[in-house]
C-alpha positions as CSV (number, residue, x, y, z in Angstrom):
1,X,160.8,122.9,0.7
2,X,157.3,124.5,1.7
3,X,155.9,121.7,-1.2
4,X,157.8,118.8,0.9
5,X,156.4,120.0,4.0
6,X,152.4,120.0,2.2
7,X,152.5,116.9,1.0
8,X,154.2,115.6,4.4
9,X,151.8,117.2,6.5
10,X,148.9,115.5,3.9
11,X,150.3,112.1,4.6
12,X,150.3,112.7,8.3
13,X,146.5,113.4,8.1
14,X,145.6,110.4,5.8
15,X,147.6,108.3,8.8
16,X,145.7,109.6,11.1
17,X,142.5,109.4,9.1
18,X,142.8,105.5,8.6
19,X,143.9,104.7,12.0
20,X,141.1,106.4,13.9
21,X,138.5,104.0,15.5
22,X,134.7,105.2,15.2
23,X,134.5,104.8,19.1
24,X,132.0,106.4,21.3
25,X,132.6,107.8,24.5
26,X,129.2,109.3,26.6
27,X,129.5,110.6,30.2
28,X,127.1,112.2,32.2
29,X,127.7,114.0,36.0
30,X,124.9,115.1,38.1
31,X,124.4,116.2,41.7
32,X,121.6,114.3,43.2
33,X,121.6,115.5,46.3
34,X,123.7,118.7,47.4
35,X,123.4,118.7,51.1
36,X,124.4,115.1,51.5
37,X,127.5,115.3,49.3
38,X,125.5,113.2,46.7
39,X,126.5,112.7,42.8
40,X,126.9,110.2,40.4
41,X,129.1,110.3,37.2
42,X,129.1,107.9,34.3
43,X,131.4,107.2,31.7
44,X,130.6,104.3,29.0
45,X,132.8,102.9,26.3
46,X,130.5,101.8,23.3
47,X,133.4,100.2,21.7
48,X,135.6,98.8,24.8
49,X,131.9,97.8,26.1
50,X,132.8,99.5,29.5
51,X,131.0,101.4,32.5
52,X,133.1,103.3,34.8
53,X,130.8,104.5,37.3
54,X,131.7,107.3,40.3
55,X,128.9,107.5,43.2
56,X,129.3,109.7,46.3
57,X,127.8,110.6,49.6
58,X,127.6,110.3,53.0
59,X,130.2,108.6,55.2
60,X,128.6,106.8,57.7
61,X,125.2,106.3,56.2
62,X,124.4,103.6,52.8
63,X,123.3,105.7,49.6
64,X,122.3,104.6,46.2
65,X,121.4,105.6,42.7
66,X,119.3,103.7,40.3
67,X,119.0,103.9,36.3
68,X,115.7,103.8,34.4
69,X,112.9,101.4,35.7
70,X,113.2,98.0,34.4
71,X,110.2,95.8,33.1
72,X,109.4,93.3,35.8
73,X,106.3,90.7,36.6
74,X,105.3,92.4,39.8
75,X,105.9,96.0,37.8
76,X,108.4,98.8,37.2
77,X,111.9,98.0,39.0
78,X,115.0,99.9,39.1
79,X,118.9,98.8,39.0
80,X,120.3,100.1,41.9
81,X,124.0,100.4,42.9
82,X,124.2,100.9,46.9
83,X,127.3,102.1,49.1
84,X,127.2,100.8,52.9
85,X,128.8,103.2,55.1
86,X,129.8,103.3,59.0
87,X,130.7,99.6,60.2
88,X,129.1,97.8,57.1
89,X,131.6,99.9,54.9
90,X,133.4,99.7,52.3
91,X,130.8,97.3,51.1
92,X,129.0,97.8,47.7
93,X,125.8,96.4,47.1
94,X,123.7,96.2,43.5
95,X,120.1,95.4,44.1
96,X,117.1,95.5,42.0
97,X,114.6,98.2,43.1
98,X,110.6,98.1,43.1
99,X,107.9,100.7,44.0
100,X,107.3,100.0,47.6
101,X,111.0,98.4,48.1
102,X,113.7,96.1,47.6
103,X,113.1,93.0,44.8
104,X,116.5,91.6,45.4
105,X,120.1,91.4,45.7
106,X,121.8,91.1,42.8
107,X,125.1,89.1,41.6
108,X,127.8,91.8,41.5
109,X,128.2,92.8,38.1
110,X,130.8,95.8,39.0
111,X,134.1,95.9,40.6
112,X,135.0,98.0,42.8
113,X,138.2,100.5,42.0
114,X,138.0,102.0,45.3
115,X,136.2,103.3,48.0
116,X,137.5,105.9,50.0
117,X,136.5,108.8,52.4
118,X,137.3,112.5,53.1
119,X,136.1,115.0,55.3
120,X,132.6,112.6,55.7
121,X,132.0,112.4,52.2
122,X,132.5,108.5,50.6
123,X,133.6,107.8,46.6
124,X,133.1,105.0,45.1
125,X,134.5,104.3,41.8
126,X,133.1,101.3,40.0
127,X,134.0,99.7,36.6
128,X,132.2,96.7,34.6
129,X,130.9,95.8,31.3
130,X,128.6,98.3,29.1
131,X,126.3,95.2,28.7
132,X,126.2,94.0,31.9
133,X,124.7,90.8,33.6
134,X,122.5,93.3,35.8
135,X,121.8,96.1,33.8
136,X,122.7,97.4,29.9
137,X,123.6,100.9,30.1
138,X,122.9,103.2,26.7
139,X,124.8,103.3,23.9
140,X,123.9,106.7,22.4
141,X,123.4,110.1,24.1
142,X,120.4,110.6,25.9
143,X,119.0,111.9,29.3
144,X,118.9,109.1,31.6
145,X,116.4,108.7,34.1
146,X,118.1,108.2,37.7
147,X,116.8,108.3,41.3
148,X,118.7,108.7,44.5
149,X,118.5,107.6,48.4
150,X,120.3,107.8,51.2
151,X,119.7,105.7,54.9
152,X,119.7,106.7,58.6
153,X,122.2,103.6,59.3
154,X,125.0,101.8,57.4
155,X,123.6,99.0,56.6
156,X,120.8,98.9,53.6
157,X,117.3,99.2,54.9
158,X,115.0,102.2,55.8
159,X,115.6,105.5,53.4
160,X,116.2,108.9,55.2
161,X,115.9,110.4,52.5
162,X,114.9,110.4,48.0
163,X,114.2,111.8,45.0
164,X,114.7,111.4,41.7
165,X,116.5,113.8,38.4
166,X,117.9,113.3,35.2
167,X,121.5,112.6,34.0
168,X,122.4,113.8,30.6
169,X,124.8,111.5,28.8
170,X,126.8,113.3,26.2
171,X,129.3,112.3,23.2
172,X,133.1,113.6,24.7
173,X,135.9,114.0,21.4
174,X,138.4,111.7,21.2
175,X,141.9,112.9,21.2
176,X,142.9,111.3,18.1
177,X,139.7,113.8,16.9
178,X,141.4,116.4,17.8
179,X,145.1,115.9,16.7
180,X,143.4,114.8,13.4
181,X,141.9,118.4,13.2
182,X,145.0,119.8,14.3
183,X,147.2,118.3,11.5
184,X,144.0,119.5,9.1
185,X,145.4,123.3,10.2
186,X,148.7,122.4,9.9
187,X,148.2,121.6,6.4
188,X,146.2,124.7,6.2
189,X,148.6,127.0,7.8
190,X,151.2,125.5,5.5
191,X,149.4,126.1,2.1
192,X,148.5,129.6,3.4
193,X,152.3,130.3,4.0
194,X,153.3,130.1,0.1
């Protein structure tokens, strides 16, 4: 019986083995900003080619966090993904970035999933293509370079506040990983039991 139960256990595994996808999922969380409720965290897809993006902050005030400067004519620019808040809310702005201020508006290139608020904090969950119109994000794990800002209004204009950090993006295990290595120990467990 224990032999029956081996060799079942064996072809469980090579099932398993031949029906996993190579896919890649990175994610990344960082606090940008503690005392205005600000972080960002980022989930990407390499093989769906998806982005799910979650921003928060203040309520009643826009904030924004940018990825990586971008090579443009009049120099280094920034992808920007901006939350109105107070009267202008629930809108969600992307806008290309510059030294000394904005470039432009962008095209949306992310949907929103929702945008809510509790106890004066706002979250925004976004979702969109890996390889977006506006802005590829990475493919492989790396530290990506990210700044932050916040307003003294709702609507997009003057900053009250900025800085900049680092998000680290890192490879998560997929569950069919892990069932795999389960049924490896099974089959382990089993041949120990003789």
């Amino acid at each position: 019986m224990r032999q029956y139960n081996v060799i079942l256990s064996l072809l469980l595994v090579a099932t398993l083995a031949s029906g996993v996808a190579n896919a890649t999922i990175l994610n990344g969380s960082q606090i940008t900003n503690a005392g205005q409720d600000m972080m960002v965290d980022l989930t990407i897809d390499t093989v769906l080619n998806t982005v799910s993006l979650e921003v928060t902050g203040p309520e009643a005030v826009w904030f924004g966090v940018g990825f990586e400067p971008l090579t443009h004519p009049g120099g280094p620019t920034t992808y920007s993904v901006i939350a109105l808040g107070g009267a202008s809310a629930p809108v969600v702005e992307e806008w290309e970035l510059g030294s000394f201020g904005p470039v432009g508006q962008l095209a949306d290139s992310l949907t929103v999933d929702s945008n809510t608020v509790s106890a004066g904090v706002r979250t925004v969950q976004l979702s969109g293509l890996q390889a977006g119109a506006n802005y590829s994000f990475p493919t492989i794990p790396k530290t990506v370079d990210i700044s932050w800002a916040y307003g003294s209004g709702g609507s997009f204009a003057i900053h009250a506040g900025r800085g900049e950090t680092t998000l680290v993006l890192s490879e998560v295990p997929e569950p069919s990983t892990l069932l795999l290595s389960l049924a490896g120990f099974g089959v382990f467990y089993l041949k120990r039991g003789r």
